[in-house]
Backbone bond lengths (Angstrom), bond angles and torsions (degrees), N, CA, C in turn:
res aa  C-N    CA-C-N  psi(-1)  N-CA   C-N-CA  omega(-1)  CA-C   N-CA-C  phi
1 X - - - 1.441 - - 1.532 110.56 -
2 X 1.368 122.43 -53.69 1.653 119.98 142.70 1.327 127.85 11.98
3 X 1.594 92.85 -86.47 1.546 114.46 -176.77 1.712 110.01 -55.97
4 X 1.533 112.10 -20.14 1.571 101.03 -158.79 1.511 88.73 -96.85
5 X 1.630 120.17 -22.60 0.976 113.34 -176.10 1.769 120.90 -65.54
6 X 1.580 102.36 -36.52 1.605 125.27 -172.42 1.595 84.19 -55.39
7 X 1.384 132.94 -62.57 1.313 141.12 -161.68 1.220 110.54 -50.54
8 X 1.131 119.55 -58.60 1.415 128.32 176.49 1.391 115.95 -33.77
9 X 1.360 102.27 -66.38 1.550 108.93 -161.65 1.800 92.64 -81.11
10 X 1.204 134.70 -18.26 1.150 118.07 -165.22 1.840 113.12 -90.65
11 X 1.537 102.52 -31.19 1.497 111.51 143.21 1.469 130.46 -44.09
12 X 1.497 105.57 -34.95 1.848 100.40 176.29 1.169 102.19 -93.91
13 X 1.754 132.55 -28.40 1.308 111.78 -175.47 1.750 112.69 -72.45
14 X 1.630 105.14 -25.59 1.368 90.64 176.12 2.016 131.02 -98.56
15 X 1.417 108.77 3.08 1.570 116.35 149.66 1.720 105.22 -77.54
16 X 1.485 127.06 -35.59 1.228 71.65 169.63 1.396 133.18 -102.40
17 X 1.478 127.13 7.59 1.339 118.76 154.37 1.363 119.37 -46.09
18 X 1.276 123.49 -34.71 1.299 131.73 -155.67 1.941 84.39 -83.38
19 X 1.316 130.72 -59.10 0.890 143.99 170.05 1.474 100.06 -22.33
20 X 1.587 128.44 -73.56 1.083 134.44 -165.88 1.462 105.92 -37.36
21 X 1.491 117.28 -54.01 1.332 142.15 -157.56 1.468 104.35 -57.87
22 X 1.158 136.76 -30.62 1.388 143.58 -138.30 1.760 107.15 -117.64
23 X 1.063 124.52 92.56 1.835 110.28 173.64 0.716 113.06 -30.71
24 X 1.571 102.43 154.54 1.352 125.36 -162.71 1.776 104.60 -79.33
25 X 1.699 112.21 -54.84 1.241 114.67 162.21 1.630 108.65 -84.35
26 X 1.271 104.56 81.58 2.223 104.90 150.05 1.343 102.22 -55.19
27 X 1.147 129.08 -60.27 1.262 100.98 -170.87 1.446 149.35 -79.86
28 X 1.710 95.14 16.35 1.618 107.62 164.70 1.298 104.73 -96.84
29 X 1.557 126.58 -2.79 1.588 117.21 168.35 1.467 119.40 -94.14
30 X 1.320 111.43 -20.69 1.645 118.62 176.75 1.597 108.69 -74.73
31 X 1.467 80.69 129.81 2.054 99.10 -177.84 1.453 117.21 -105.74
32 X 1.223 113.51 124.82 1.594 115.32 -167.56 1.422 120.03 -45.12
33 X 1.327 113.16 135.61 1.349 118.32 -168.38 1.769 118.44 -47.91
34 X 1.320 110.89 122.04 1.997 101.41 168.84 2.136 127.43 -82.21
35 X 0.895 94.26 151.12 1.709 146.53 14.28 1.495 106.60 -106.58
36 X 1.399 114.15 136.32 1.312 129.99 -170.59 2.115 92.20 -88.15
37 X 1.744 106.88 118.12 0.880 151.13 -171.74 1.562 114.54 -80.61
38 X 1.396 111.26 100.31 1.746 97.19 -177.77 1.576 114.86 -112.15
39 X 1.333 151.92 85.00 0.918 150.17 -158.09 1.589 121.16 -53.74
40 X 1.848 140.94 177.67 1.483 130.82 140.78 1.980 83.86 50.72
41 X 1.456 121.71 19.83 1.376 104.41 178.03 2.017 102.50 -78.77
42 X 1.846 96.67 142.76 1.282 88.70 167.94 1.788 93.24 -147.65
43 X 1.682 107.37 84.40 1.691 119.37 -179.54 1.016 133.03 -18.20
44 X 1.400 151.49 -5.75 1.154 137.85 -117.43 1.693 90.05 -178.89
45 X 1.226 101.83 159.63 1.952 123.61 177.18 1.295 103.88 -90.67
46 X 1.484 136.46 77.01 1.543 117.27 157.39 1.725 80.73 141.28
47 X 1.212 120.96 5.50 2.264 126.00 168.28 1.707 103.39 -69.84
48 X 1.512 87.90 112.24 1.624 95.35 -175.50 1.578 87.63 -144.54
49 X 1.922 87.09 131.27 1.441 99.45 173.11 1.494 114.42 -88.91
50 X 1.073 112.25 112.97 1.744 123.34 165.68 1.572 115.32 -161.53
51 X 0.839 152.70 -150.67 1.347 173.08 -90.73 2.069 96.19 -131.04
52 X 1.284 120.54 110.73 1.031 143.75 178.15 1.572 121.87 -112.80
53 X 1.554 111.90 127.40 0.991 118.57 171.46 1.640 99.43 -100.02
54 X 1.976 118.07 130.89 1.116 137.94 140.05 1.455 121.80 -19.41
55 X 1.686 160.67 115.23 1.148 126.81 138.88 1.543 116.39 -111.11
56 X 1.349 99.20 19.47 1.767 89.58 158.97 1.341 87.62 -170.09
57 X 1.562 96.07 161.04 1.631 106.40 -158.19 1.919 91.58 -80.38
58 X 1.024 70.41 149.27 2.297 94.49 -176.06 1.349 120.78 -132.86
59 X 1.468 133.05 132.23 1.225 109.11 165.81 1.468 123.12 -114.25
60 X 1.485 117.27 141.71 1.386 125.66 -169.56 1.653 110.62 -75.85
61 X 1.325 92.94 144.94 1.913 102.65 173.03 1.662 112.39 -106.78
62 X 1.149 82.68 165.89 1.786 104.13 163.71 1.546 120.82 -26.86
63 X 1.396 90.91 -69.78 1.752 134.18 -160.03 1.512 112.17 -143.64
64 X 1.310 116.71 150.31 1.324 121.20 150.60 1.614 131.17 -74.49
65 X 1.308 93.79 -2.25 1.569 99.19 -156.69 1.903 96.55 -81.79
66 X 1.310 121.60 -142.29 1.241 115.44 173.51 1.868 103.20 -119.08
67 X 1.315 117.81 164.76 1.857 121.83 -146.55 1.501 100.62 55.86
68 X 1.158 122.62 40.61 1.799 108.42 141.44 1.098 109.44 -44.89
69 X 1.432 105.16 162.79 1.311 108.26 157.35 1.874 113.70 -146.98
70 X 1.409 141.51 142.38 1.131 116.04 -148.74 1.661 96.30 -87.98
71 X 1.525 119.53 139.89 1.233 123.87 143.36 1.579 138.13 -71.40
72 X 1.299 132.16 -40.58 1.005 159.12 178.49 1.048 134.60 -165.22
73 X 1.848 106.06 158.54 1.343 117.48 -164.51 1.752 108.22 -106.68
74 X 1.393 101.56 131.06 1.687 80.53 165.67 1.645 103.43 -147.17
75 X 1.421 116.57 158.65 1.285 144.66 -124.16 1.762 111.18 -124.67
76 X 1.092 111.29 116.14 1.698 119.96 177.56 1.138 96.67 -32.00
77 X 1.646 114.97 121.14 1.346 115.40 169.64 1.583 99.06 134.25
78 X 1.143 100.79 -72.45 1.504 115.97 -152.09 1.639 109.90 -60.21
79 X 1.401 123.75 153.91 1.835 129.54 -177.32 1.536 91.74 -96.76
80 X 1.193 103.78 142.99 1.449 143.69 -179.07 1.628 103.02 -126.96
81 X 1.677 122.36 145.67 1.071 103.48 148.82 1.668 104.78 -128.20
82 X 1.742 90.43 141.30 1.385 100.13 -167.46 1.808 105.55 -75.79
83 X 1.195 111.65 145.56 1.939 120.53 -166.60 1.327 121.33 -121.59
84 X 2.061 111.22 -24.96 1.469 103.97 166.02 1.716 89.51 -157.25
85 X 1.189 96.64 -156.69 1.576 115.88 163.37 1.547 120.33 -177.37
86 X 1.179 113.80 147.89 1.529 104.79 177.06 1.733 102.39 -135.77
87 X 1.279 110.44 128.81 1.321 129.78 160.14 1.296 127.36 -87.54
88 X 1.076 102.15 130.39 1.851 114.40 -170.32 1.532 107.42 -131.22
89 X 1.578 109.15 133.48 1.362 112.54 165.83 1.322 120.56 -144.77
90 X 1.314 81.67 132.89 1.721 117.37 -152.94 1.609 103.98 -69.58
91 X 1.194 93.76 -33.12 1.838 115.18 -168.99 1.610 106.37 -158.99
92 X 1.200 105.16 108.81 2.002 115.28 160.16 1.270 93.77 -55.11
93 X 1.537 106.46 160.53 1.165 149.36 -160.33 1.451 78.15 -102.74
94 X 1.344 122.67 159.09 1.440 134.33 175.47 1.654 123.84 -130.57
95 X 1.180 113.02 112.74 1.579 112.42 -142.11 1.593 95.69 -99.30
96 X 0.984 160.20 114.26 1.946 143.70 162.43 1.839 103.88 -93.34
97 X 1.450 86.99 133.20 1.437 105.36 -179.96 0.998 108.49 -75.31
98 X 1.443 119.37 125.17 1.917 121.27 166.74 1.539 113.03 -78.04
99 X 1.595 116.48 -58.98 1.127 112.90 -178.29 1.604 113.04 -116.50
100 X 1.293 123.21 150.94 1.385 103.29 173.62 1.489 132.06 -60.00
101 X 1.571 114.00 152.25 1.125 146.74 163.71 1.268 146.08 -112.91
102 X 1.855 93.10 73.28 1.318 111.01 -167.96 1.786 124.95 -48.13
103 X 1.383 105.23 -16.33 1.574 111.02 -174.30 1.855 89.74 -68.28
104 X 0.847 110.73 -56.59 1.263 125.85 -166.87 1.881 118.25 -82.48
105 X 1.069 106.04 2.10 1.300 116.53 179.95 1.522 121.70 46.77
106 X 1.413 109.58 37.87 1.460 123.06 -165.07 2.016 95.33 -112.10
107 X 1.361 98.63 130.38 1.931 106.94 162.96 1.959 91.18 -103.16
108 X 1.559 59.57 140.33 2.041 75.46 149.25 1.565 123.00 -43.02
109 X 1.094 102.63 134.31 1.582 108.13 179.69 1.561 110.81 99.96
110 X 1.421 128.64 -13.69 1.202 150.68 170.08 1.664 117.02 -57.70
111 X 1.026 134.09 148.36 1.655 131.79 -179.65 1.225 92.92 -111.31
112 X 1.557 116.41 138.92 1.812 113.82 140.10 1.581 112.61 -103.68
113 X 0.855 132.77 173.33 1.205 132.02 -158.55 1.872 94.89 -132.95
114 X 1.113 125.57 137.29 1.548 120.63 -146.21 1.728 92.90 -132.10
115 X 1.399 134.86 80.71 1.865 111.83 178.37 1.366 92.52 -86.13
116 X 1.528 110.98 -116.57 2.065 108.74 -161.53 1.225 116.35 -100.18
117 X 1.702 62.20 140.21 1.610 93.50 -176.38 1.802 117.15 -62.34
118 X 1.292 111.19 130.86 1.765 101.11 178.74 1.625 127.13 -99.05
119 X 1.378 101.31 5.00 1.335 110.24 -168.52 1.491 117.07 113.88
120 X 1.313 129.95 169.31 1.409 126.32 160.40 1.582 136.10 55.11
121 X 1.756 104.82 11.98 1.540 119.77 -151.96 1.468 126.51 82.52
122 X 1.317 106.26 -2.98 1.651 124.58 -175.68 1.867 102.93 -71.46
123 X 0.950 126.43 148.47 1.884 126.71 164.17 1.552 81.86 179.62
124 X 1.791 86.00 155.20 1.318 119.99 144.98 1.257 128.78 -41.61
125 X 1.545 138.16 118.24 1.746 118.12 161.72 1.404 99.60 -140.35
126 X 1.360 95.79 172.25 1.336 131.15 -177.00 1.513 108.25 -97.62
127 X 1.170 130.80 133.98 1.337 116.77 158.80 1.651 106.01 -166.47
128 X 0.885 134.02 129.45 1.497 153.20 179.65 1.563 118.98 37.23
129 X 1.527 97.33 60.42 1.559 121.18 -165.76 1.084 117.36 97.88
130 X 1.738 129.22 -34.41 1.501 125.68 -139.39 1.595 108.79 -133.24
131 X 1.688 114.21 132.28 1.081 124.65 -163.67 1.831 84.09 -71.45
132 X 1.512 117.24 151.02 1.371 126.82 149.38 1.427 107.36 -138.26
133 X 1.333 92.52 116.28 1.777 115.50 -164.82 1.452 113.04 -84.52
134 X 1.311 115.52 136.73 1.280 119.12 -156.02 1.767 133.64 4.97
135 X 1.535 91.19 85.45 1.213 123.24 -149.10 1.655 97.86 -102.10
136 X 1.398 133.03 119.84 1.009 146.23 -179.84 1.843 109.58 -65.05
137 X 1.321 106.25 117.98 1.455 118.59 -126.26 2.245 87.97 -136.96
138 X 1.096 95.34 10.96 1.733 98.34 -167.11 1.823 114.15 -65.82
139 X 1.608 94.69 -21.52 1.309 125.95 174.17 1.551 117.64 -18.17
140 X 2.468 84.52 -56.22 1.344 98.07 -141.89 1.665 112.50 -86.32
141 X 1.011 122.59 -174.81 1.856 113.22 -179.73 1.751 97.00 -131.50
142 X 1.030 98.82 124.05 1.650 113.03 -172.88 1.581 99.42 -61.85
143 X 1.266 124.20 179.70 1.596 135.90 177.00 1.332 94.98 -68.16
144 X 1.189 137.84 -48.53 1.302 132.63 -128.37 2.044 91.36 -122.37
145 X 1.434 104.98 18.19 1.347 122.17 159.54 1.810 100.87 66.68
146 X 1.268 118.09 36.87 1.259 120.54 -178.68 1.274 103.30 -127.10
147 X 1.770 127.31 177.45 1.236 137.16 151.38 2.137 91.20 93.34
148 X 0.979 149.07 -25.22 1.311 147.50 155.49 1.759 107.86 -32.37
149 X 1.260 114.42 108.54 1.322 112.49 164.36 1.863 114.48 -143.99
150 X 1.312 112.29 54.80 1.225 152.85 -179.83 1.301 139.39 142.85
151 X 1.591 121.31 130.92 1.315 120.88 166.00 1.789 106.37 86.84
152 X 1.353 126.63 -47.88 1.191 140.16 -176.56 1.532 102.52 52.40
153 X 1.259 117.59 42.43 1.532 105.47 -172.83 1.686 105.41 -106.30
154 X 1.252 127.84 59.91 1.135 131.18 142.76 1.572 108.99 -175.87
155 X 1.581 112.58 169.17 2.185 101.57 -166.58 1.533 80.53 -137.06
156 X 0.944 136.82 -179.74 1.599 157.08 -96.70 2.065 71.97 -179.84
157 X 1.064 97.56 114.39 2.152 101.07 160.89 1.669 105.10 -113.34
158 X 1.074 129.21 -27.35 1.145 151.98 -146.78 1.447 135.06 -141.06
159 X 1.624 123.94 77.24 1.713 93.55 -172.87 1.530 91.37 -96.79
160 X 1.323 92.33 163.75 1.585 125.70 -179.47 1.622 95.02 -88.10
161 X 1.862 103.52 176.10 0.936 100.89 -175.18 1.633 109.36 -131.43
162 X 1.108 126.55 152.53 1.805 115.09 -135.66 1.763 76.51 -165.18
163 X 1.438 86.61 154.03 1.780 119.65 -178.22 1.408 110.30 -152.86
164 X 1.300 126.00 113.61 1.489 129.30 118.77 1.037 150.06 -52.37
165 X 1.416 126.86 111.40 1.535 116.50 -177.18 1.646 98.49 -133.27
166 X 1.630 106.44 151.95 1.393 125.15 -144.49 1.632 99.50 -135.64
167 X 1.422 95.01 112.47 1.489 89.25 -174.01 1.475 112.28 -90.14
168 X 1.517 147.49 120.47 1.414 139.65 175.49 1.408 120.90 -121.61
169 X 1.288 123.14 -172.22 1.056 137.27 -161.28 1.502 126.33 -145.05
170 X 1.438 127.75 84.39 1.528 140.58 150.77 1.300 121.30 13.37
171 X 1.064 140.20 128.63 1.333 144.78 173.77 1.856 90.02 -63.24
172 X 1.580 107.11 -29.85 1.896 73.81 -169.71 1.583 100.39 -97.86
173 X 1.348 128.16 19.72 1.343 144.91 171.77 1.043 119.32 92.11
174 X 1.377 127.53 30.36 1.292 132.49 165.94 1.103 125.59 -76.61
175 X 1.399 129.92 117.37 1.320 123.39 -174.62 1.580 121.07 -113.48
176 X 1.536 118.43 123.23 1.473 134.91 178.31 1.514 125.42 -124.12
177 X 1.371 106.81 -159.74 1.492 116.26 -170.81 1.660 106.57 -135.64
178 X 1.088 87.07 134.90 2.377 89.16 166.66 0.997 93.43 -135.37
179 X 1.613 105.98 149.94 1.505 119.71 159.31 1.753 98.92 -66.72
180 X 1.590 135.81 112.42 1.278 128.11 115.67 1.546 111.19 41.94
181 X 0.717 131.92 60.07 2.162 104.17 -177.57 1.967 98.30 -145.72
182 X 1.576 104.50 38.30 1.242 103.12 161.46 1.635 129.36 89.10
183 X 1.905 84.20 -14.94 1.580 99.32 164.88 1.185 130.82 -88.85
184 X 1.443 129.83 83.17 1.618 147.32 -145.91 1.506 116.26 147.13
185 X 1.435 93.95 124.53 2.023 86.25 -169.92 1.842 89.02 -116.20
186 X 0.960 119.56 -172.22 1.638 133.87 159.37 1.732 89.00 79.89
187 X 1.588 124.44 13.20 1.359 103.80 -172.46 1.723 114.36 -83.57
188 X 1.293 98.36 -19.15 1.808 100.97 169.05 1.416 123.16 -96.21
189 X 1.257 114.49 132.90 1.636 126.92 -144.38 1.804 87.01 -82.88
190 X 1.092 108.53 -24.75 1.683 120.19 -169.51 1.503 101.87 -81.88
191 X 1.227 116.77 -37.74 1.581 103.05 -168.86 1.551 110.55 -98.94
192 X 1.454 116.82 23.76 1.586 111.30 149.18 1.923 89.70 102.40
């Protein structure tokens, strides 16, 4: 009876050290599981799916997912019309706060965590548990000390690493997937 007693108490004295050890809010330090999945994604201020011009030949897959397999080829030049897209990020961008940001309840020295981008200073972030969805982001200062157009109170240490893929459709109706990588013009409704 001794022994069960030693146990007892030596089990509570050591959860709660362990206890001590652990923040109080875990769940403003836990970061949403990867790769964080964005569906109907179209990145950008003025991404409109319709009618695509080719500028270098690409070939379309299955799926975006992984075991693609390619369906077709198509050729600099030719119209596509683009039908969805999905953005995936593999890794947030990693933001450190310089000065505080009381909207956001962030001090200096703080991370936001940055996935997609929506256009216009707009992205996804992470910050003290809680998604804030296309969240005006003008704040932040890119690596390369650009993109700041107020306040400059936080810099980019870190980008993550992120994929678009764009599912379209063949003039002879074939329908596939490309990774995103710049081959397709007419995709912003803004630039004519």
């Amino acid at each position: 009876m001794a022994h069960l007693r030693f146990f007892v108490i030596l089990s509570l004295v050591i959860t709660s050290l362990f206890a001590a050890q652990i923040p109080a809010d875990k769940s403003a330090t836990t970061e949403p599981l990867l790769p964080v999945i964005d569906y109907k994604a179209c990145p950008f201020e003025g991404c409109t799916f319709r009618k695509w011009v080719v500028t270098k030949d690409v070939t379309l897959y299955s799926t975006w997912k992984e075991g693609r397999k390619p369906v077709a080829a198509v050729k600099n030049g030719q119209v596509v019309t683009g039908l969805t897209g999905v953005h995936i990020t593999y890794e947030p961008d990693r933001v450190q706060v310089l000065q505080p940001l009381p909207e956001l309840r962030l001090q200096a020295g703080d991370i936001i965590l940055r996935y997609m981008y929506r256009g216009e200073g707009l992205a996804d972030i992470w910050t003290k548990g809680q998604w804030r969805r296309e969240y005006d982001c003008t704040f932040i200062t890119e690596k390369e000390n650009a993109g700041c157009l107020r306040d400059c109170a936080a810099k980019v240490i870190s980008e993550g690493r992120k994929d678009w893929w764009v599912q379209v459709k063949t003039s002879e109706g074939l329908i596939g997937w490309a990774k995103a990588e710049d081959q397709f013009d007419c995709m912003d409704s803004l630039g004519g």
